[in-house]
C-alpha positions, 0 to 999 in steps of 0.5 A, spaced: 500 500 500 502 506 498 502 512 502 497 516 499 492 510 500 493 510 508 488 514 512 491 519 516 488 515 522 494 510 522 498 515 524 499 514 533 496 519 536 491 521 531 484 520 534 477 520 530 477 526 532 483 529 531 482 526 524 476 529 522 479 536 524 484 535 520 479 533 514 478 540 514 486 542 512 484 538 506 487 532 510 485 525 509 491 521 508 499 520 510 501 523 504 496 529 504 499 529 511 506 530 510 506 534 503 502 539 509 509 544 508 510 549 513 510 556 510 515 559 514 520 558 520 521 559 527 528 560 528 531 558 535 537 557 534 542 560 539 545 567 537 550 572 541 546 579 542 553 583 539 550 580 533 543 581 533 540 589 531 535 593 534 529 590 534 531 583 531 527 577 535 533 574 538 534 567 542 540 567 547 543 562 553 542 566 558 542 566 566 539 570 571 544 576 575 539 579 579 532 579 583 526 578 579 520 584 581 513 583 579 509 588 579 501 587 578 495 592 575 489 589 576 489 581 572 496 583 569 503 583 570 510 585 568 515 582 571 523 583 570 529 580 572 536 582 571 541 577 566 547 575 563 549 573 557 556 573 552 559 579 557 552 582 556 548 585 561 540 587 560 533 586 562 528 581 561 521 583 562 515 578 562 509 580 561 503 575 565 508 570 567 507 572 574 508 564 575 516 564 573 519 569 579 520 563 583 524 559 578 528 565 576 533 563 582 541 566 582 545 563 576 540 558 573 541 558 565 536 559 561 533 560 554 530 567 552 527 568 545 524 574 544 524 582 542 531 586 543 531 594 545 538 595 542 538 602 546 535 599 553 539 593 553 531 590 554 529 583 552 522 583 551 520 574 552 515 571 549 519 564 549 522 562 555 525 555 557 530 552 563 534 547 560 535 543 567 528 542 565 530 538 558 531 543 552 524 543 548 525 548 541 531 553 542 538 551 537 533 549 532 528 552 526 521 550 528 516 550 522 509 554 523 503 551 519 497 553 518 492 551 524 486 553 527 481 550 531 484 545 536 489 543 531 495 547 535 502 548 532 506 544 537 501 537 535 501 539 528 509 539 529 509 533 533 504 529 528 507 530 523 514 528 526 510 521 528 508 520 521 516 520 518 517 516 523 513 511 520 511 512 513 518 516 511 521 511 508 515 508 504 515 515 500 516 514 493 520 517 488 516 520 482 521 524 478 526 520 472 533 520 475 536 524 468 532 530 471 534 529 479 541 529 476 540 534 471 538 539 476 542 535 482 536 535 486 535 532 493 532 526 493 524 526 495 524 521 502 530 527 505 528 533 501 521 532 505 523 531 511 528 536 511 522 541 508 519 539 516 526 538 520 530 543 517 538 542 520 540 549 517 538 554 512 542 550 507 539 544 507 531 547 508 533 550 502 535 545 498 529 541 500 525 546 498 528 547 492 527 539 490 520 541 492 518 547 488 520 543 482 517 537 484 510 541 485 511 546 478 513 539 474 508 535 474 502 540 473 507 542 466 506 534 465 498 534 466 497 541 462 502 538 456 500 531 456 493 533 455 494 537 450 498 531 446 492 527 447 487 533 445 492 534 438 491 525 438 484 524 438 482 529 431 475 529 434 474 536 433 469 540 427 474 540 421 473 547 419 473 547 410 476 554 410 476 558 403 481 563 403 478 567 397 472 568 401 476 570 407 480 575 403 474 578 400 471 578 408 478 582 411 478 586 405 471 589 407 473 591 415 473 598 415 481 598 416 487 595 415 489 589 420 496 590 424 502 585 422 499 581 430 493 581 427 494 578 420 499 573 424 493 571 429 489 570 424 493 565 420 494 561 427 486 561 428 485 559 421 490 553 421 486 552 427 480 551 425 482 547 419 486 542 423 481 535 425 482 537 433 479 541 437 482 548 437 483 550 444 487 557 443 488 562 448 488 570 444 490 575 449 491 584 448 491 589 451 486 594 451 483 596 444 489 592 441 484 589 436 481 582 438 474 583 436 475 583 429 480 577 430 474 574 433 469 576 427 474 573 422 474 566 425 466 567 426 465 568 419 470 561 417 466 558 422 459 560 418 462 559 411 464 552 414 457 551 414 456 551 422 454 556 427 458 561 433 457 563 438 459 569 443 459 569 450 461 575 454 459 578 461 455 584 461 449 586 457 452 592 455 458 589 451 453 583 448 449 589 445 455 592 442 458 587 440 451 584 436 451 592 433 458 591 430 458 584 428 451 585 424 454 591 420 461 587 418 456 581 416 450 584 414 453 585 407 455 576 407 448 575 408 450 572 415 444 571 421 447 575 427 441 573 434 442 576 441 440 573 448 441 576 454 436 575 460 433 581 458 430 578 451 424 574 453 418 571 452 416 571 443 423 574 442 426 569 445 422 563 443 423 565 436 430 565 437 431 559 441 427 556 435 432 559 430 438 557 433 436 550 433 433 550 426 440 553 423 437 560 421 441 564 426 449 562 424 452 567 429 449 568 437 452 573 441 450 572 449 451 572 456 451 567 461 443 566 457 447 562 452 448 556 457 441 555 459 438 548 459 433 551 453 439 552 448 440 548 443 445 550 436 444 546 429 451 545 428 455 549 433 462 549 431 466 555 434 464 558 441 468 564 443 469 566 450 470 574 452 474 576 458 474 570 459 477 570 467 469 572 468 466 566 466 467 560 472 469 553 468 464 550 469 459 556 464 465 556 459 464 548 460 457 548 459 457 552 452 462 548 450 458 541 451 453 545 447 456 541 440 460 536 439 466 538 441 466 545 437 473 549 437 474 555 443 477 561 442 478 565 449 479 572 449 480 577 455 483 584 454 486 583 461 494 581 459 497 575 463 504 576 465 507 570 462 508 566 468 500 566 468 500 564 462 505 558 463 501 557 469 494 557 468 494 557 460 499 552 459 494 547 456 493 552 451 496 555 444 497 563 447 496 569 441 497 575 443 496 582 440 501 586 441 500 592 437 495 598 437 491 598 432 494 605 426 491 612 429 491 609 436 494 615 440 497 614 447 493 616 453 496 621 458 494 619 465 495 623 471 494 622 479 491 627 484 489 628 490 482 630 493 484 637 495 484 639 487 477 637 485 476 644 482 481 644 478 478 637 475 472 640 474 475 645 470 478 640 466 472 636 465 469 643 463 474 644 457 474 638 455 467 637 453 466 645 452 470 642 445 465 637 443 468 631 446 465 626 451 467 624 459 466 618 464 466 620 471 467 613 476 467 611 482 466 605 487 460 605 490 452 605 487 449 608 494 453 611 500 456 607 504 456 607 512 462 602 511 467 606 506 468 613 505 469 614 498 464 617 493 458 613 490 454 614 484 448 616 486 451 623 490 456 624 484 450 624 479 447 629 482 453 634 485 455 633 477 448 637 475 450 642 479 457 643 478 455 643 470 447 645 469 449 647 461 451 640 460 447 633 459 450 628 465 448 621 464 448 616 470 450 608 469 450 603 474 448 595 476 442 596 478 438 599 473 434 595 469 437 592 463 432 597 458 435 603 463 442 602 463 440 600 454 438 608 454 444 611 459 448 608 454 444 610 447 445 616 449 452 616 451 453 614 444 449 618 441 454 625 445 445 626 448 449 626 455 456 629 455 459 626 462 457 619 464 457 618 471 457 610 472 460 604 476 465 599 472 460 597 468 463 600 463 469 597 465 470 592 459 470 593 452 465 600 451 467 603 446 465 611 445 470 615 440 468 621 442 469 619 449 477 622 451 477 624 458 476 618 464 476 620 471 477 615 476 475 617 484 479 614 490 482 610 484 486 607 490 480 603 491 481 599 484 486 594 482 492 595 477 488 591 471 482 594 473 484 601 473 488 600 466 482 597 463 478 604 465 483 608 462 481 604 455 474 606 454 478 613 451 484 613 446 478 610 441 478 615 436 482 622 433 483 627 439 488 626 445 485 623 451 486 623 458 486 619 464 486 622 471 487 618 477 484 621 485 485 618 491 490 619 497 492 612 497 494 610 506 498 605 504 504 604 499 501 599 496 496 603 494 501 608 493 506 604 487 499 603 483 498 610 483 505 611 480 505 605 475 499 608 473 502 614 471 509 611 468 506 606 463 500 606 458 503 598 456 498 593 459 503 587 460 508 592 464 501 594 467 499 586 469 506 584 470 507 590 476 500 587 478 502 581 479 509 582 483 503 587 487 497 583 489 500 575 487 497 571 483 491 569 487 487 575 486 490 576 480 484 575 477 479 576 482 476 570 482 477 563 484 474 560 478 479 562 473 482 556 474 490 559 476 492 553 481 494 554 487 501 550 489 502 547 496 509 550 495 511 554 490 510 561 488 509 563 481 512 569 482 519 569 486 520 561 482 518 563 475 524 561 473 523 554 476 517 554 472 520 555 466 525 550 466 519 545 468 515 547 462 520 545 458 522 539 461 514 537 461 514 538 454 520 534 452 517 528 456 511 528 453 514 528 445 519 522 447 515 515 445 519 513 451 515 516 455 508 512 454 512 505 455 518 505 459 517 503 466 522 509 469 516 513 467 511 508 470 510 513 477 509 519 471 504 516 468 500 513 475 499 520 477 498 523 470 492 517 471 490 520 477 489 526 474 484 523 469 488 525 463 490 518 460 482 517 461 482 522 456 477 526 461 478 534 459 480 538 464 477 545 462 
C-alpha cells in the first residue's frame, strides 16, 4: 500500500477526532499529511546579542544576575529580572508570567527568545525555557503551519514528526533520475523531511528547492500531456476554410489589420482547419484589436457551414458587440441573434427556435447562452470574452453545447507570462501586441482630493470642445462602511457643478432597458459626462469619449484601473486619464505611480502581479490559476520555466508512454484523469 492510500488515522496519536479536524486542512491521508509544508520558520537557534540589531527577535543562553520584581495592575503583570549573557548585561521583562519569579533563582541558565531594545539593553520574552528542565525548541528552526481550531502548532509539529517516523521511508520517488541529476536535486524521502526538520538554512533550502520543482513539474506534465492527447484524438469540427472568401471578408473591415493581427489570424485559421479541437488562448491589451480577430474566425466558422457563438459578461458589451458584428456581416448575408436575460418571452422563443433550426449562424450572449433551453444546429466555434469572468464550469457548459466545437478565449486583461505558463499552459497563447494605426497614447495623471476644482475645470474644457467624459467611482449608494464617493451623490453634485451640460448616470442596478438608454445616449454625445460604476469597465467603446476620471482610484486594482483608462484613446483627439485618491498605504501608493509611468498593459499586469500575487490576480477563484502547496509563481518563475520545458520534452519522447522509469509519471498523470482522456477545462 502506498502512502497516499493510508488514512491519516494510522498515524499514533491521531484520534477520530483529531482526524476529522484535520479533514478540514484538506487532510485525509499520510501523504496529504506530510506534503502539509510549513510556510515559514521559527528560528531558535542560539545567537550572541553583539550580533543581533535593534529590534531583531533574538534567542540567547542566558542566566539570571539579579532579583526578579513583579509588579501587578489589576489581572496583569510585568515582571523583570536582571541577566547575563556573552559579557552582556540587560533586562528581561515578562509580561503575565507572574508564575516564573520563583524559578528565576541566582545563576540558573536559561533560554530567552524574544524582542531586543538595542538602546535599553531590554529583552522583551515571549519564549522562555530552563534547560535543567530538558531543552524543548531553542538551537533549532521550528516550522509554523497553518492551524486553527484545536489543531495547535506544537501537535501539528509533533504529528507530523510521528508520521516520518513511520511512513518516511515508504515515500516514493516520482521524478526520472536524468532530471534529479540534471538539476542535482535532493532526493524526495530527505528533501521532505528536511522541508519539516530543517538542520540549517542550507539544507531547508535545498529541500525546498527539490520541492518547488517537484510541485511546478508535474502540473507542466498534466497541462502538456493533455494537450498531446487533445492534438491525438482529431475529434474536433474540421473547419473547410476558403481563403478567397476570407480575403474578400478582411478586405471589407473598415481598416487595415496590424502585422499581430494578420499573424493571429493565420494561427486561428490553421486552427480551425486542423481535425482537433482548437483550444487557443488570444490575449491584448486594451483596444489592441481582438474583436475583429474574433469576427474573422466567426465568419470561417459560418462559411464552414456551422454556427458561433459569443459569450461575454455584461449586457452592455453583448449589445455592442451584436451592433458591430451585424454591420461587418450584414453585407455576407450572415444571421447575427442576441440573448441576454433581458430578451424574453416571443423574442426569445423565436430565437431559441432559430438557433436550433440553423437560421441564426452567429449568437452573441451572456451567461443566457448556457441555459438548459439552448440548443445550436451545428455549433462549431464558441468564443469566450474576458474570459477570467466566466467560472469553468459556464465556459464548460457552452462548450458541451456541440460536439466538441473549437474555443477561442479572449480577455483584454494581459497575463504576465508566468500566468500564462501557469494557468494557460494547456493552451496555444496569441497575443496582440500592437495598437491598432491612429491609436494615440493616453496621458494619465494622479491627484489628490484637495484639487477637485481644478478637475472640474478640466472636465469643463474638455467637453466645452465637443468631446465626451466618464466620471467613476466605487460605490452605487453611500456607504456607512467606506468613505469614498458613490454614484448616486456624484450624479447629482455633477448637475450642479455643470447645469449647461447633459450628465448621464450608469450603474448595476438599473434595469437592463435603463442602463440600454444611459448608454444610447452616451453614444449618441445626448449626455456629455457619464457618471457610472465599472460597468463600463470592459470593452465600451465611445470615440468621442477622451477624458476618464477615476475617484479614490486607490480603491481599484492595477488591471482594473488600466482597463478604465481604455474606454478613451478610441478615436482622433488626445485623451486623458486622471487618477484621485490619497492612497494610506504604499501599496496603494506604487499603483498610483505605475499608473502614471506606463500606458503598456503587460508592464501594467506584470507590476500587478509582483503587487497583489497571483491569487487575486484575477479576482476570482474560478479562473482556474492553481494554487501550489509550495511554490510561488512569482519569486520561482524561473523554476517554472525550466519545468515547462522539461514537461514538454517528456511528453514528445515515445519513451515516455512505455518505459517503466516513467511508470510513477504516468500513475499520477492517471490520477489526474488525463490518460482517461477526461478534459480538464
Amino acid at each position: 500500500m502506498q502512502i497516499n492510500e493510508i488514512s491519516v488515522r494510522k498515524v499514533s496519536g491521531v484520534s477520530a477526532l483529531k482526524e476529522g479536524e484535520l479533514h478540514a486542512f484538506n487532510i485525509f491521508t499520510v501523504c496529504d499529511l506530510l506534503e502539509y509544508y510549513p510556510f515559514r520558520y521559527e528560528d531558535y537557534r542560539l545567537r550572541s546579542l553583539s550580533e543581533v540589531k535593534d529590534g531583531e527577535k533574538v534567542t540567547v543562553l542566558a542566566k539570571v544576575f539579579g532579583v526578579p520584581v513583579l509588579q501587578r495592575y489589576g489581572k496583569k503583570s510585568r515582571l523583570t529580572c536582571k541577566m547575563m549573557a556573552d559579557d552582556w548585561m540587560f533586562t528581561a521583562t515578562w509580561f503575565n508570567r507572574h508564575f516564573l519569579k520563583e524559578q528565576l533563582t541566582a545563576g540558573r541558565e536559561v533560554t530567552l527568545t524574544g524582542k531586543w531594545d538595542m538602546r535599553r539593553l531590554q529583552l522583551t520574552v515571549s519564549e522562555s525555557e530552563f534547560p535543567d528542565q530538558g531543552v524543548k525548541r531553542s538551537g533549532s528552526l521550528q516550522p509554523v503551519y497553518s492551524v486553527g481550531g484545536n489543531i495547535t502548532q506544537a501537535w501539528m509539529r509533533k504529528t507530523v514528526n510521528q508520521a516520518l517516523a513511520q511512513y518516511g521511508a515508504m515515500i516514493p520517488e516520482v521524478l526520472p533520475p536524468e532530471l534529479i541529476q540534471k538539476y542535482s536535486l535532493m532526493a524526495r524521502s530527505r528533501a521532505i523531511q528536511r522541508i519539516h526538520q530543517p538542520q540549517d538554512n542550507e539544507e531547508g533550502h535545498q529541500a525546498r528547492r527539490r520541492m518547488v520543482y517537484e510541485e511546478l513539474f508535474l502540473f507542466q506534465l498534466k497541462l502538456q500531456a493533455y494537450r498531446a492527447m487533445n492534438h491525438k484524438r482529431q475529434d474536433g469540427v474540421q473547419h473547410t476554410v476558403d481563403n478567397a472568401a476570407m480575403r474578400e471578408f478582411v478586405r471589407s473591415l473598415p481598416f487595415e489589420l496590424t502585422n499581430a493581427q494578420k499573424k493571429v489570424e493565420l494561427e486561428i485559421l490553421e486552427d480551425l482547419r486542423s481535425p482537433y479541437c482548437m483550444n487557443r488562448l488570444l490575449q491584448g491589451d486594451v483596444g489592441s484589436g481582438k474583436t475583429v480577430i474574433a469576427a474573422i474566425a466567426l465568419y470561417a466558422t459560418v462559411k464552414s457551414g456551422y454556427q458561433g457563438a459569443l459569450m461575454v459578461p455584461t449586457e452592455i458589451l453583448a449589445e455592442q458587440h451584436t451592433r458591430s458584428l451585424s454591420a461587418l456581416f450584414e453585407p455576407f448575408g450572415i444571421t447575427v441573434g442576441l440573448l441576454t436575460g433581458s430578451v424574453n418571452g416571443r423574442k426569445r422563443k423565436d430565437l431559441l427556435a432559430s438557433l436550433q433550426m440553423g437560421l441564426t449562424d452567429i449568437v452573441v450572449g451572456t451567461h443566457a447562452l448556457i441555459q438548459e433551453d439552448v440548443f445550436f444546429r451545428a455549433l462549431g466555434l464558441v468564443v469566450t470574452d474576458e474570459q477570467h469572468r466566466f467560472g469553468v464550469n459556464q465556459r464548460s457548459i457552452l462548450r458541451r453545447k456541440g460536439y466538441n466545437p473549437d474555443v477561442l478565449t479572449m480577455t483584454a486583461t494581459p497575463i504576465p507570462r508566468t500566468l500564462a505558463i501557469t494557468a494557460f499552459g494547456d493552451m496555444d497563447v496569441s497575443t496582440l501586441s500592437e495598437r491598432p494605426k491612429g491609436r494615440k497614447p493616453i496621458s494619465t495623471y494622479w491627484v489628490k482630493h484637495d484639487m477637485m476644482d481644478r478637475v472640474l475645470g478640466f472636465i469643463s474644457r474638455e467637453i466645452g470642445q465637443g468631446r465626451q467624459a466618464y466620471l467613476i467611482c466605487p460605490l452605487i449608494e453611500e456607504s456607512d462602511k467606506l468613505d469614498v464617493q458613490n454614484a448616486i451623490d456624484l450624479f447629482v453634485a455633477m448637475q450642479q457643478a455643470f447645469p449647461d451640460f447633459r450628465i448621464g448616470l450608469l450603474h448595476g442596478r438599473m434595469t437592463a432597458a435603463e442602463k440600454e438608454e444611459a448608454m444610447r445616449c452616451f453614444y449618441a454625445n445626448e449626455t456629455q459626462l457619464l457618471v457610472s460604476t465599472t460597468v463600463v469597465e470592459v470593452g465600451v467603446d465611445v470615440p468621442n469619449a477622451t477624458l476618464m476620471i477615476v475617484m479614490d482610484a486607490d480603491r481599484f486594482g492595477l488591471s482594473q484601473l488600466h482597463q478604465l483608462r481604455g474606454r478613451v484613446g478610441r478615436g482622433e483627439h488626445a485623451s486623458y486619464c486622471v487618477l484621485i485618491a490619497d492612497p494610506k498605504s504604499e501599496v496603494g501608493q506604487q499603483r498610483m505611480k505605475v499608473m502614471t509611468e506606463t500606458d503598456d498593459g503587460f508592464e501594467v499586469a506584470r507590476r500587478d502581479l509582483e503587487l497583489r500575487g497571483p491569487g487575486d490576480f484575477f479576482g476570482t477563484k474560478q479562473s482556474g490559476v492553481p494554487e501550489f502547496r509550495i511554490a510561488d509563481m512569482v519569486s520561482d518563475f524561473a523554476v517554472l520555466e525550466a519545468a515547462r520545458d522539461d514537461a514538454v520534452t517528456l511528453v514528445r519522447e515515445g519513451a515516455f508512454w512505455t518505459s517503466p522509469v516513467y511508470g510513477p509519471l504516468r500513475e499520477y498523470l492517471q490520477r489526474e484523469q488525463i490518460l482517461q482522456g477526461e478534459l480538464i477545462d
